[in-house]
N, C-alpha and C positions, 0 to 999 in steps of 0.2 A: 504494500500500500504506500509506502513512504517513497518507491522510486519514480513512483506517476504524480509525482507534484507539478514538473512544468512538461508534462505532453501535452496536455491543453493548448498551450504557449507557444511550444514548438509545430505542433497540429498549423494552430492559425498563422504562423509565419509562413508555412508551407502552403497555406489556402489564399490566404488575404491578396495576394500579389495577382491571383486568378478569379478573383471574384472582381478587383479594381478594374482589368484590362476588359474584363465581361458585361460589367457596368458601363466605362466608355466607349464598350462596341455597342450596346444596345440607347444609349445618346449619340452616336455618330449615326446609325442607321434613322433613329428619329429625324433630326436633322437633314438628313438627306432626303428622307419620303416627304417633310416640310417643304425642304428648300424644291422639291418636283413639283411638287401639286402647284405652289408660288408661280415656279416661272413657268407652266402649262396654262396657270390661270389669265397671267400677262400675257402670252404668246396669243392667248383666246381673243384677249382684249385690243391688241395690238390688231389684230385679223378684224375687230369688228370695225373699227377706224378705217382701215387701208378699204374695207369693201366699199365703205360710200365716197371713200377716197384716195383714190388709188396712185394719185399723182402729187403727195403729200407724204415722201417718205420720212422725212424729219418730224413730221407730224405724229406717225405711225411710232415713230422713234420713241417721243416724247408719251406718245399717251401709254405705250409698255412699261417706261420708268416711273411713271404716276403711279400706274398701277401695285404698285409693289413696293414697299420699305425694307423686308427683310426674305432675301437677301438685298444687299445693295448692287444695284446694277447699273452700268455707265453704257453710254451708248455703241462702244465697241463691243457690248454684251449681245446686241441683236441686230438682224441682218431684214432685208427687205427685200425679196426675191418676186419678179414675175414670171412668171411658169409661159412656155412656148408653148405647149401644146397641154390642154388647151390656152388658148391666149386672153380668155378673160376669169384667168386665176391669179392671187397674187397667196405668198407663201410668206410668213410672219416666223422667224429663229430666233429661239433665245439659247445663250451658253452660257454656263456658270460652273466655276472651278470650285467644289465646295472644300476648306479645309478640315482635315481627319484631327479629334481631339487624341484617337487613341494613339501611344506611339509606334507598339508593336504593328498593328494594322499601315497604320498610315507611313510606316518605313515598308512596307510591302508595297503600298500603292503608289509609293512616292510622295507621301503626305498629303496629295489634291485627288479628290473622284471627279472627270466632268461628268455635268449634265444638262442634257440638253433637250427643249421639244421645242417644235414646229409644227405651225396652225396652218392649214391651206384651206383658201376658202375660194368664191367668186365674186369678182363685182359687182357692184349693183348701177355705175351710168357710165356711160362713155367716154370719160374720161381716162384717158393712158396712163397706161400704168408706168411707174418711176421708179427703179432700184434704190436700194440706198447702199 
């Protein structure tokens, strides 16, 4: 009985280090399903702009950064694409490099996961469509 005084101790040394890095993986994956759904909701929004205005890519720019606070996104974050075929569609991209809290993890990944969605939709007037 006297020599099990610090197995407890040594137990939790042995666990604690796996229970931390299990903990900052299930916040890093949080975070990430956050930071998707965010810039898919932007990318949505971004797409209803460019439809009624297709020849307004800064515009389209502006209203995906509106849309959104976290994460933070600058305007080299999304893209403004008109689709050739067919020719009255325009394509709304957003990218985002999310950083990894865990370290284990995030030195496998290289510290950043991208991600990325893209809205395609059609327009709705005759106005030409404008890349950004």
């Amino acid at each position: 009985m006297r020599g099990d005084r610090g197995a407890s101790t040594v137990e939790l040394a042995f666990v604690a280090p796996l229970l931390f890095v299990l903990a900052l993986g299930i916040v890093d994956f949080g975070r990430a399903l956050s930071y998707k759904i965010a810039i898919s909701d932007a990318a949505q929004e971004g797409l209803n702009y460019a439809s009624y205005e297709p020849d307004d890519p800064t515009g389209t720019v502006q209203r995906v950064l509106f849309s959104t606070t976290d994460p933070k996104l600058d305007a080299g974050n999304v893209s403004v694409t008109c689709l050739a075929e067919p020719g009255d569609h325009v394509a709304v991209k957003v990218d985002y490099e999310i950083e990894l809290l865990t370290p284990f993890i995030g030195e496998m990944f290289g510290g950043t996961v991208p991600i990325s969605s893209t809205a395609v939709g059609e327009t709705f007037t005759e106005a030409p469509c404008v890349e950004s």
